[in-house]
C-alpha positions in Angstrom: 17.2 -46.4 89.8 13.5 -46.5 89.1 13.6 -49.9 89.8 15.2 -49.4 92.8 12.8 -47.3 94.1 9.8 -49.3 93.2 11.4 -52.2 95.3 12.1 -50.4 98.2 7.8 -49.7 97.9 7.5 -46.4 96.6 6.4 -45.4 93.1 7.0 -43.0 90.3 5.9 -40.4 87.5 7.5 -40.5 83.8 6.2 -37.5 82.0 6.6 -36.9 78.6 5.3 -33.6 76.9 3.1 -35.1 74.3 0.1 -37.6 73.9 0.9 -39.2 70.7 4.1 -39.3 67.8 4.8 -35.9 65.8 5.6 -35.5 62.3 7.7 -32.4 62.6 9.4 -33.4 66.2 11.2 -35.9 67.4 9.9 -36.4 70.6 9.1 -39.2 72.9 5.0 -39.7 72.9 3.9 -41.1 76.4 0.9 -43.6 74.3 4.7 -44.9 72.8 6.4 -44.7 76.0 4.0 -46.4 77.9 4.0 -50.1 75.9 7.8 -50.0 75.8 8.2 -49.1 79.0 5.6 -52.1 80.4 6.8 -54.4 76.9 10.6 -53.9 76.9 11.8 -51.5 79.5 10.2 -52.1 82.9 8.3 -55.4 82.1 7.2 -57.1 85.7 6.0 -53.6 86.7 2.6 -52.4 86.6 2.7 -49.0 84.8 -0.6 -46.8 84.0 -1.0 -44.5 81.0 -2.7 -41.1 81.9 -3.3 -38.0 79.2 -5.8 -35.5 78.8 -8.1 -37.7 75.5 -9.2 -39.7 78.3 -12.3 -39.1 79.1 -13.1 -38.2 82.8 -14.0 -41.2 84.0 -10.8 -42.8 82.6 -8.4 -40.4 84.2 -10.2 -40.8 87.3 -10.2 -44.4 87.8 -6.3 -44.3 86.5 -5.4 -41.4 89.5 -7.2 -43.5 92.1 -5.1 -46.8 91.2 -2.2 -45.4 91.4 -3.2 -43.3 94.6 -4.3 -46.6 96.1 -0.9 -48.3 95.2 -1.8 -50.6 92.8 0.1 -49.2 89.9 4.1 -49.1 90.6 4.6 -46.4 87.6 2.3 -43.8 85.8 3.0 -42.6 82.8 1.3 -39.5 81.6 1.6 -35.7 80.3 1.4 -32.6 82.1 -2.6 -33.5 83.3 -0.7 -34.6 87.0 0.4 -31.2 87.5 -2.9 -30.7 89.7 -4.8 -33.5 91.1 -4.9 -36.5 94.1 -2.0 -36.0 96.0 0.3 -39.8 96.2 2.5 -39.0 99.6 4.3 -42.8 98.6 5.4 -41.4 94.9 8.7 -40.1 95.5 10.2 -39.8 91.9 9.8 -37.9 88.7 11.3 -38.6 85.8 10.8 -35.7 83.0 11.5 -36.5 79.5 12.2 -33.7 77.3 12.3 -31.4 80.1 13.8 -28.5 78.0 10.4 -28.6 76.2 8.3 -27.9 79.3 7.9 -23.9 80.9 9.8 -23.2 84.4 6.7 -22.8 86.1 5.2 -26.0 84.1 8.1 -27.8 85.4 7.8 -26.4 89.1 4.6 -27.3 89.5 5.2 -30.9 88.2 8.1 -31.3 90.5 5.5 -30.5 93.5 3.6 -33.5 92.6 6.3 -35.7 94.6 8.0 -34.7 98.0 4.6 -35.2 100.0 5.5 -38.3 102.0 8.5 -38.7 104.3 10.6 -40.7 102.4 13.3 -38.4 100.3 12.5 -37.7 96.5 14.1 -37.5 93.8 13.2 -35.2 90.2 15.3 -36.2 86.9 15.7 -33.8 84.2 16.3 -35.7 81.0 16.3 -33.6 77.7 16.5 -34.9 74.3 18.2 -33.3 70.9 19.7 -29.2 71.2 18.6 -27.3 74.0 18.7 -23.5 74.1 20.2 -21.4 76.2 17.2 -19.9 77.5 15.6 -23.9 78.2 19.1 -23.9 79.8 18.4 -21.1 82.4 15.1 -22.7 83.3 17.0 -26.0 83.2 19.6 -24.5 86.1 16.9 -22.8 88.1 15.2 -26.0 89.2 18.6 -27.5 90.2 19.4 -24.4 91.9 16.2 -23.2 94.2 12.8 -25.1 94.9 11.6 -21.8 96.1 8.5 -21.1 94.1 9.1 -17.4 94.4 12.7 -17.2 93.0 10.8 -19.6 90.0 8.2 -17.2 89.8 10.2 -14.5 89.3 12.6 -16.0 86.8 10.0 -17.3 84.9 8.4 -13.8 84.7 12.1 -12.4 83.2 12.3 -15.6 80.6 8.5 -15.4 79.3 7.3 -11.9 80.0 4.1 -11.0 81.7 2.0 -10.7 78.1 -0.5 -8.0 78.2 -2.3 -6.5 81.0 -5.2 -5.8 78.9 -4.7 -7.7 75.9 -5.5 -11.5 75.4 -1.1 -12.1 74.6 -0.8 -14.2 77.8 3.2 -14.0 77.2 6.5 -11.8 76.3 7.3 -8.5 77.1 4.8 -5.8 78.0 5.3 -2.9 75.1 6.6 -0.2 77.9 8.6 2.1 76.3 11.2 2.4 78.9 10.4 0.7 82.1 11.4 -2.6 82.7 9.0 -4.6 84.7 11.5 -6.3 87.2 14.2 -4.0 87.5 11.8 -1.0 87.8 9.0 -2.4 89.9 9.1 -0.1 92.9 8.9 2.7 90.9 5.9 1.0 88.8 4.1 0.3 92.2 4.7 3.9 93.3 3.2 5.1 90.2 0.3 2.9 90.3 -0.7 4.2 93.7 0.0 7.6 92.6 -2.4 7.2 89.6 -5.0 5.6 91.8 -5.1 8.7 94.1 -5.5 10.8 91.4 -8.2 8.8 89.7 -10.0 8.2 92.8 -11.4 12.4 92.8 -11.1 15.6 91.9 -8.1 17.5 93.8 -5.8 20.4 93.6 -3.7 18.6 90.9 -6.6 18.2 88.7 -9.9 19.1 88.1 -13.2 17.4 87.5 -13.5 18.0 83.9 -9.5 16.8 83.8 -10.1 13.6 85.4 -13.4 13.4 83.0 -11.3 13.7 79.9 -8.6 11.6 80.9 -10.9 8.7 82.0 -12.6 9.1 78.9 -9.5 8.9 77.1 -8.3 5.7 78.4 -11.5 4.1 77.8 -11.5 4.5 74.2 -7.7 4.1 73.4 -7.9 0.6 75.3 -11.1 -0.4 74.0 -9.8 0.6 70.7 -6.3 -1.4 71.1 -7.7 -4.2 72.2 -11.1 -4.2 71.4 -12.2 -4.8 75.2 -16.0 -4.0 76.2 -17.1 -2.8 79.2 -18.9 -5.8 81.6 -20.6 -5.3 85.1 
């Protein structure tokens, strides 16, 4: 199929999720991937090799021959999921997709679809796959609406912490749930904000003195923020 496409004068991504071979996985490296793909697999076609250990220059020079046309295939990691736009790369081939985040794997899949001609976004895993990488797995056959992957991806991973450095899982709310209960959340948060912003009938100067007070110091002390500005 790749082939296929490359005749018809378009060209591709194959993205693998890591730079070189693993001693405790067994995943496909893209340095590996890319001399058996241009050795054994796809010989005749002119494939590129693009990670993040090249240095600037390197990457830079790689993007720009592929945006220009002169390479028919780039391998790389997930470095492509921001950079030159190539309208005339119309398919993505994903190796070990269940490894990659939803998000991760949303924002990849935008990297193709910019031209007019249709394209096309394989999913290949490798080895078990859970049933959570399963759920993300469905949701990109199911919606390319970056909202509904927003939002599912915020149920999978969690949010992390709001004032913490944890940058997923779930928030440790005692009872709320942050999806099911976020009207209510948001209704609190303005309530809070109005209460915070001055003194009023509800509450007192010294009140909202204490209280201010108080949450500096727990969340300071939880977290060991500092105050900046």
């Amino acid at each position: 199929f790749l082939r296929k496409q490359v005749a018809a004068g378009r060209q591709a991504y194959v993205v693998y999720p890591v730079i070189e071979e693993s001693e405790t996985l067994d995943i496909k490296p893209a340095t590996r991937m890319y001399n058996e793909l241009s050795k054994r697999i796809l010989p005749g076609l002119r494939i590129g090799l693009l990670h993040g250990r090249l240095d600037a220059e390197e990457k830079d020079a790689v993007m720009r021959r592929f945006q220009r046309g002169e390479l028919d295939v780039l391998v790389a990691t997930t470095v492509i999921e921001v950079g030159v736009d190539v309208p005339n790369a119309n398919l993505m081939i994903i190796e070990h997709a269940e490894r990659f985040g939803l998000s991760q794997l949303h924002q990849l899949r935008g990297r193709i679809g910019r031209g007019s001609a249709k394209s096309f976004c394989v999913l290949m895993t490798g080895g078990k796959v859970s049933e959570e990488a399963e759920q993300r797995l469905s949701a990109m056959v199911r919606t390319t609406n970056g909202f509904e992957i927003a939002e599912l991806d915020l149920q999978l991973r969690g949010p992390g912490e709001f004032f913490g450095t944890r940058q997923a899982g779930m928030p440790s709310f005692r009872v709320a749930d942050l999806i099911r209960d976020r009207d209510i959340l948001e209704h609190a948060k303005r309530e809070a904000a109005l209460v915070a912003s001055a003194p009023n009938a509800e509450i007192s100067a010294e009140e909202l003195s204490r209280a201010v007070h108080y949450l500096k110091t727990h969340w300071q002390r939880r977290y060991g923020l500092i105050e900046a500005g």
